[in-house]
Backbone bond lengths (Angstrom), bond angles and torsions (degrees), N, CA, C in turn:
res aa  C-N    CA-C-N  psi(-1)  N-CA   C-N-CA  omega(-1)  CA-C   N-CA-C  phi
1 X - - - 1.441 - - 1.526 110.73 -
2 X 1.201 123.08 -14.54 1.324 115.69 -141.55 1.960 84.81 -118.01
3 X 1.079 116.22 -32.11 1.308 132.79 156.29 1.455 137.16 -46.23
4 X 1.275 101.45 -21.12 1.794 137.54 -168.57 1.737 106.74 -106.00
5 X 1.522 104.96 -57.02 1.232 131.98 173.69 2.138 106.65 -50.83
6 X 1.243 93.36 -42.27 1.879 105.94 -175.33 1.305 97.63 -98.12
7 X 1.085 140.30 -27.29 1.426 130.54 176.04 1.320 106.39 -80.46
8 X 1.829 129.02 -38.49 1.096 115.29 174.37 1.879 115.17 -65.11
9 X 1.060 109.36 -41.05 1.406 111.57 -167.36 1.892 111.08 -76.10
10 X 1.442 103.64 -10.59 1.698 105.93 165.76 1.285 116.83 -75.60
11 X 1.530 117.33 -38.76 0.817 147.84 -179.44 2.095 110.91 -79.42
12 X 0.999 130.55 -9.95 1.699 116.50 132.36 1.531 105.07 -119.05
13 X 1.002 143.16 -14.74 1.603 108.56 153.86 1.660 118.94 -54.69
14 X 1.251 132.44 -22.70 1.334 119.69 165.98 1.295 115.88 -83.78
15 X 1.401 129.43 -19.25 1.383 127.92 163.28 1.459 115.10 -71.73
16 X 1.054 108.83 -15.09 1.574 100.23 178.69 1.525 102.26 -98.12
17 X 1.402 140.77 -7.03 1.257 150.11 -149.80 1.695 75.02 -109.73
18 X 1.058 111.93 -71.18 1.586 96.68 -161.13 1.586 119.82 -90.79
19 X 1.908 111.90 16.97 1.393 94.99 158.82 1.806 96.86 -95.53
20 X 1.161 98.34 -18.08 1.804 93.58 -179.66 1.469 118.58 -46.89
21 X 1.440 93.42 -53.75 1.618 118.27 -168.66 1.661 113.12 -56.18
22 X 1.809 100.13 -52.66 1.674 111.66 -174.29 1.408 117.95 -60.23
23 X 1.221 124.19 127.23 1.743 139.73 -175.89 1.623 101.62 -90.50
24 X 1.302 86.87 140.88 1.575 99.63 179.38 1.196 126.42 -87.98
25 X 1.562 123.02 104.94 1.427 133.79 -153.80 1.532 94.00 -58.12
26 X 1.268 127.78 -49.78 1.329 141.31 -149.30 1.646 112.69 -66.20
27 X 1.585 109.59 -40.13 1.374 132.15 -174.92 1.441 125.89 -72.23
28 X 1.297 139.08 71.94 1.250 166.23 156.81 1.443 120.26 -31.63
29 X 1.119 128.17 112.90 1.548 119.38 -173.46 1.525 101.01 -59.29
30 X 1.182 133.93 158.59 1.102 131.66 163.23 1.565 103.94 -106.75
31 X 1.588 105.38 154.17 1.111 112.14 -170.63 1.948 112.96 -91.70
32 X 0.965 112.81 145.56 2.107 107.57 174.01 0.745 108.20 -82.43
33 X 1.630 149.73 3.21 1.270 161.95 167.81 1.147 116.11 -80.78
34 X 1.398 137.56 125.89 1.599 139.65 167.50 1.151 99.33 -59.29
35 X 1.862 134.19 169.60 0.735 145.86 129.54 1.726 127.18 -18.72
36 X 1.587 113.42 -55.04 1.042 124.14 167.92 1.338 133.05 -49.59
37 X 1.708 90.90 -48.55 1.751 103.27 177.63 1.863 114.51 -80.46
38 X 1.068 88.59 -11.86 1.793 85.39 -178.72 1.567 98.52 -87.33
39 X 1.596 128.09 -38.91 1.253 107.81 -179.84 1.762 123.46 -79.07
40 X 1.563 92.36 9.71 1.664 111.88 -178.00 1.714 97.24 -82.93
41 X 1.469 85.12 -38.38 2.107 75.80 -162.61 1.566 94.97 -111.44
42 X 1.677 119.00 29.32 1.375 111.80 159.25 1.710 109.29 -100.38
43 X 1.452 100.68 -4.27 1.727 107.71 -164.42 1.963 93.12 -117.87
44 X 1.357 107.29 -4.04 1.542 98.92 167.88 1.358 131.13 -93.80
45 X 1.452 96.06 -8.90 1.647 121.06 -174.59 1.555 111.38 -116.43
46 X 1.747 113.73 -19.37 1.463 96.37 175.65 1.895 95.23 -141.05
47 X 1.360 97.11 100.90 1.922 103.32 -175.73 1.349 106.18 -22.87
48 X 1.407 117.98 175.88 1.009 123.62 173.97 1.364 111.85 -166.85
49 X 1.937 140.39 172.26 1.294 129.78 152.56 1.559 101.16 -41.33
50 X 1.571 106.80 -175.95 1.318 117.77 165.38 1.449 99.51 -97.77
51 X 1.654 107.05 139.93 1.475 114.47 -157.58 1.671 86.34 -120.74
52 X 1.561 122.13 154.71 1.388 123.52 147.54 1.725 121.42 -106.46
53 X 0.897 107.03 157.58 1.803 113.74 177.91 1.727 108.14 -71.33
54 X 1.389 115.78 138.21 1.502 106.39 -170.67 1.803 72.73 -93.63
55 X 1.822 94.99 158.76 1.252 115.65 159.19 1.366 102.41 -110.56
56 X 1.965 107.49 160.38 1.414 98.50 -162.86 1.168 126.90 -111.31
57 X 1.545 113.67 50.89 1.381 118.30 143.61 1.588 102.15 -76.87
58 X 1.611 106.76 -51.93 1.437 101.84 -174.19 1.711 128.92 -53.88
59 X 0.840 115.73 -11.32 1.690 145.96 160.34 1.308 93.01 -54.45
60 X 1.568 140.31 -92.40 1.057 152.96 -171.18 1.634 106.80 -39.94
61 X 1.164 130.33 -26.55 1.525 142.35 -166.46 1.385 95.95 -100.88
62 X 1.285 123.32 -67.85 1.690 121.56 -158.73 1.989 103.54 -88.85
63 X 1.324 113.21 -23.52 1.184 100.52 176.42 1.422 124.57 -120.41
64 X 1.635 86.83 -4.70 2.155 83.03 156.81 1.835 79.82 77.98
65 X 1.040 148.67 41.69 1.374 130.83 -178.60 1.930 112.99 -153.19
66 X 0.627 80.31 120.54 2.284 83.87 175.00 1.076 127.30 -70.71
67 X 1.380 118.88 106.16 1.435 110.93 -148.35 1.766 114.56 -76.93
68 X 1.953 101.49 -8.61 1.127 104.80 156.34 1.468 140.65 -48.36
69 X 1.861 112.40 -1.62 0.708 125.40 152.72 1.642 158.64 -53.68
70 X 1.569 77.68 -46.01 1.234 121.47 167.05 1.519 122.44 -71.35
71 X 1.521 122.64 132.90 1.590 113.23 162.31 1.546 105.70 -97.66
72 X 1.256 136.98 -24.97 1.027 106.70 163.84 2.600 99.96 -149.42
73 X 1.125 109.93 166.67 1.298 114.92 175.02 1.525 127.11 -143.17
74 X 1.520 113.69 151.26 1.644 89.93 157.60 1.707 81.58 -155.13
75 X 1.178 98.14 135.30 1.717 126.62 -176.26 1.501 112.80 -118.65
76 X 1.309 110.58 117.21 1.729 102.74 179.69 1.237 96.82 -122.96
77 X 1.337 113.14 144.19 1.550 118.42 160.90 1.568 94.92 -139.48
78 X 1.893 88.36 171.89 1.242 94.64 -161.35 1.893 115.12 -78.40
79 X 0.981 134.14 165.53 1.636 161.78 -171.48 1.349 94.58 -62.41
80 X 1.422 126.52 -64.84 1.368 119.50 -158.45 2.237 94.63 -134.07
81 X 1.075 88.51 154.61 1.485 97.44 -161.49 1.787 108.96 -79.83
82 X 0.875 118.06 40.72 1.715 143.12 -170.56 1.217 100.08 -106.01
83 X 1.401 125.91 -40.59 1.934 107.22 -167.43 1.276 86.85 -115.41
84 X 1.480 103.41 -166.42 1.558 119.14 176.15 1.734 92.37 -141.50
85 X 0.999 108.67 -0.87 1.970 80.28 168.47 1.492 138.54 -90.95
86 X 1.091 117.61 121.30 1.679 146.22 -178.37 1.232 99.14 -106.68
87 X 1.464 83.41 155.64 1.964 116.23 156.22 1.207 120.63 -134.63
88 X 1.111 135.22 136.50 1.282 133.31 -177.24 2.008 107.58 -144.95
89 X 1.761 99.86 119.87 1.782 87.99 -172.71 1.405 67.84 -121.72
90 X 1.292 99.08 149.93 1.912 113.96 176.97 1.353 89.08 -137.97
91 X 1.208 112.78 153.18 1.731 139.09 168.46 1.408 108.57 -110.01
92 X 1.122 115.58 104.58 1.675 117.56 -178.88 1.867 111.04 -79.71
93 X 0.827 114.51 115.12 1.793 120.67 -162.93 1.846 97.20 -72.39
94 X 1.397 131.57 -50.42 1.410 123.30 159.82 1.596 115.52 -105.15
95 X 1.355 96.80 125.08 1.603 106.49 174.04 1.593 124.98 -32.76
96 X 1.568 119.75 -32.25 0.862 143.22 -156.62 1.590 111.15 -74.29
97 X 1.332 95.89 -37.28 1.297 128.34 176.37 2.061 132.82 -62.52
98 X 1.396 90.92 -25.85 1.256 109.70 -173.97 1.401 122.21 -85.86
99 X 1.340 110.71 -5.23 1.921 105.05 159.70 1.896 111.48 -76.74
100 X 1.369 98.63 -28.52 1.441 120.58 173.32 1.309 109.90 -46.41
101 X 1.626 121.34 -79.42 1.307 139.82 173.38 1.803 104.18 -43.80
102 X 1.194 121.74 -54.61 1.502 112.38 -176.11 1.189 118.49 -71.99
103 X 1.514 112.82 -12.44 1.607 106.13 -177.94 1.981 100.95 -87.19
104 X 1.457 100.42 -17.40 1.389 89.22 -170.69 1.938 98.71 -89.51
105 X 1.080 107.92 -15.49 1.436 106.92 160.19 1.269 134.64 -39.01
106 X 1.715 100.62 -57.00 1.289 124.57 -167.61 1.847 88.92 -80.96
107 X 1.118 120.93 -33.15 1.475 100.35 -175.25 1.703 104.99 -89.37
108 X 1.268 132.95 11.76 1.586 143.47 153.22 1.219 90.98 -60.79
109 X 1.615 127.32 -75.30 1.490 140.17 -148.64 1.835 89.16 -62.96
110 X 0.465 120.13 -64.68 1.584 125.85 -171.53 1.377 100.28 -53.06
111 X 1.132 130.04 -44.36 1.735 116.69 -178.86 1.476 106.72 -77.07
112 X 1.381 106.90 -23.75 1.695 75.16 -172.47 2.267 102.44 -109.39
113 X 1.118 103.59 17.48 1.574 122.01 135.36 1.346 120.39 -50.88
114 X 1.344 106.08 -47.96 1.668 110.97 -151.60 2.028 84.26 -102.17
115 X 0.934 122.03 -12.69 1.284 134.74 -173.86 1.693 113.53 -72.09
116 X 1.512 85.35 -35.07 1.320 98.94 -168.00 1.628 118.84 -129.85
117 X 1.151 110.44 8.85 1.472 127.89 169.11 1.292 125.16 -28.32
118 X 1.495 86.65 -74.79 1.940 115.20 -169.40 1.759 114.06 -84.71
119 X 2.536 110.30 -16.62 0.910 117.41 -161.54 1.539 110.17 -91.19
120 X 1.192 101.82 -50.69 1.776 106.24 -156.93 2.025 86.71 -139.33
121 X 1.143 119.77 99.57 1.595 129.23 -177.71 1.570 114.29 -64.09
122 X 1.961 113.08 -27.73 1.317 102.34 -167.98 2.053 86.80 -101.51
123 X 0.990 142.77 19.60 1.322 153.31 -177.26 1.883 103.90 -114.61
124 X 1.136 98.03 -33.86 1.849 106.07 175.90 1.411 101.00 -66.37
125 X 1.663 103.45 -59.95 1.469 109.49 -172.98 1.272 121.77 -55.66
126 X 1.528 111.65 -13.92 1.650 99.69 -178.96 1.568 95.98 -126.73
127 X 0.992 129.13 34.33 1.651 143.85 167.42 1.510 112.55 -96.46
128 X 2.281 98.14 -52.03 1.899 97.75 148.71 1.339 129.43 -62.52
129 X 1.243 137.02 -16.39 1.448 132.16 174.01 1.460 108.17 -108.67
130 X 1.028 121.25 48.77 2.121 142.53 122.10 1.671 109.73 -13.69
131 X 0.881 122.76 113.93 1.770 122.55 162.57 1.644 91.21 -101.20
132 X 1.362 83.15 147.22 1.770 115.84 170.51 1.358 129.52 -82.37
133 X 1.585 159.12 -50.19 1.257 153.43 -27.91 1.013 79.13 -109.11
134 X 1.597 138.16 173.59 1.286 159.98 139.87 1.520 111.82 -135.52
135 X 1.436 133.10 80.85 1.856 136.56 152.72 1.639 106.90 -90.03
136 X 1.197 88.41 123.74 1.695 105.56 -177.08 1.826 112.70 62.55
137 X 1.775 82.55 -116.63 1.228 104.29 -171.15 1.677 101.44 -80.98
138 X 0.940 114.02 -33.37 1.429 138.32 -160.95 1.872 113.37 -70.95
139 X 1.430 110.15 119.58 1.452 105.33 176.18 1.779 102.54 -134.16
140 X 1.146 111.39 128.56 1.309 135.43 164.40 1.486 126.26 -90.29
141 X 1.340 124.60 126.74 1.828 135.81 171.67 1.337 87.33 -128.93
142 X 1.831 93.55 121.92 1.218 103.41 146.98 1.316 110.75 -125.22
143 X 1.164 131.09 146.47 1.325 135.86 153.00 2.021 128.59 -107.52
144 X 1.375 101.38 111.59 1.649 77.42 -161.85 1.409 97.21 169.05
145 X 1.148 81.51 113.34 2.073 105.30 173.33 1.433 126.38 -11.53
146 X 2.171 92.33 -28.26 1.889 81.24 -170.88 1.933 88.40 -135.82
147 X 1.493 96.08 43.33 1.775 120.60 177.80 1.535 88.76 -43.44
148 X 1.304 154.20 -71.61 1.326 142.84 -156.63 1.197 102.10 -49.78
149 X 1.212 135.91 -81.14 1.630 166.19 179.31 1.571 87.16 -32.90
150 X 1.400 153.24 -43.53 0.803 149.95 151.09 1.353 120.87 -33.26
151 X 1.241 104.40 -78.53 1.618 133.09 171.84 1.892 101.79 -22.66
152 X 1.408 103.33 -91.71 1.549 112.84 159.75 1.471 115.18 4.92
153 X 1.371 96.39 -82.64 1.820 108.78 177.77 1.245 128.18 -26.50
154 X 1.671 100.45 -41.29 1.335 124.90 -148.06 1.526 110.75 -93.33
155 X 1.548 108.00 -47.17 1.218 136.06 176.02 1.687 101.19 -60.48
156 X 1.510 117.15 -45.25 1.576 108.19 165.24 1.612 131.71 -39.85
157 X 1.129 88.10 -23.99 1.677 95.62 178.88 1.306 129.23 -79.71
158 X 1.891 97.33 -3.51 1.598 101.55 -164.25 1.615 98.99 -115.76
159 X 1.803 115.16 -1.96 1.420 118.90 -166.11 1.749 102.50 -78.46
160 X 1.446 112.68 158.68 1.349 112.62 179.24 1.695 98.26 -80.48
161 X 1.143 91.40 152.51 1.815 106.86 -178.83 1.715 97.81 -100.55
């Protein structure tokens, strides 16, 4: 009995040791920054063309995507049709939702590839080297010459303080 009694009780002190211990893959810092304001102080710290804000019909046109999707966005592309660098941080409102949103990403990155193929060659070349991010809810496109240095910025928003 007394054998049963110590085997049971080793047996949840180590269950409680290792649900204590295990980190939750799923759980994402969230950032205090809007969407808006992070692509404010990702474009104050690393220059850029002059970008405009898509409105979201234009969302629905250039990214094939519903912004009813979204809980919150801020999408820049460029002013005049010469570069290819954007940003785009979207907040996906159900998790469920976000292979959705990145696949229509990846088919953004691809149109304006194919946009720029045959037009401007050193603008193609950095239209194919697109970063992805996906933390949490949260998905990032950047496209853009100094995309790391971007990246960096961005990734600050997700570190614990």
């Amino acid at each position: 009995m007394k054998k049963i009694m110590s085997f049971l009780m080793l047996t949840i002190v180590l269950g409680l040791l290792i649900a204590g211990c295990s980190k939750d893959q799923s759980s994402t810092i969230e950032p205090e920054l809007s969407a808006n304001e992070m692509a404010d102080k990702m474009l104050e710290k690393v220059e850029q063309p002059s970008l405009m804000e898509l409105e979201p019909d234009q969302i629905k046109d250039l990214y094939n995507l519903n912004p009813e999707k979204l809980e919150e966005y801020s999408i820049r592309i460029p002013m005049m049709n010469v570069k290819t660098n954007e940003i785009a941080i979207l907040k996906v409102k159900d998790a469920k939702d976000v292979p959705d949103v990145e696949s229509a990403i990846k088919q953004r990155a691809e149109n304006v590839q194919k946009q720029f193929e045959t037009y401007l060659p050193d603008q193609y070349e950095n239209a194919k080297n697109y970063k992805l991010v996906t933390k949490g809810n949260y998905i990032l496109l950047v496209i853009s010459e100094d995309a790391d240095e971007l990246l960096k910025v961005y990734d600050s928003f997700f570190e614990q303080k």
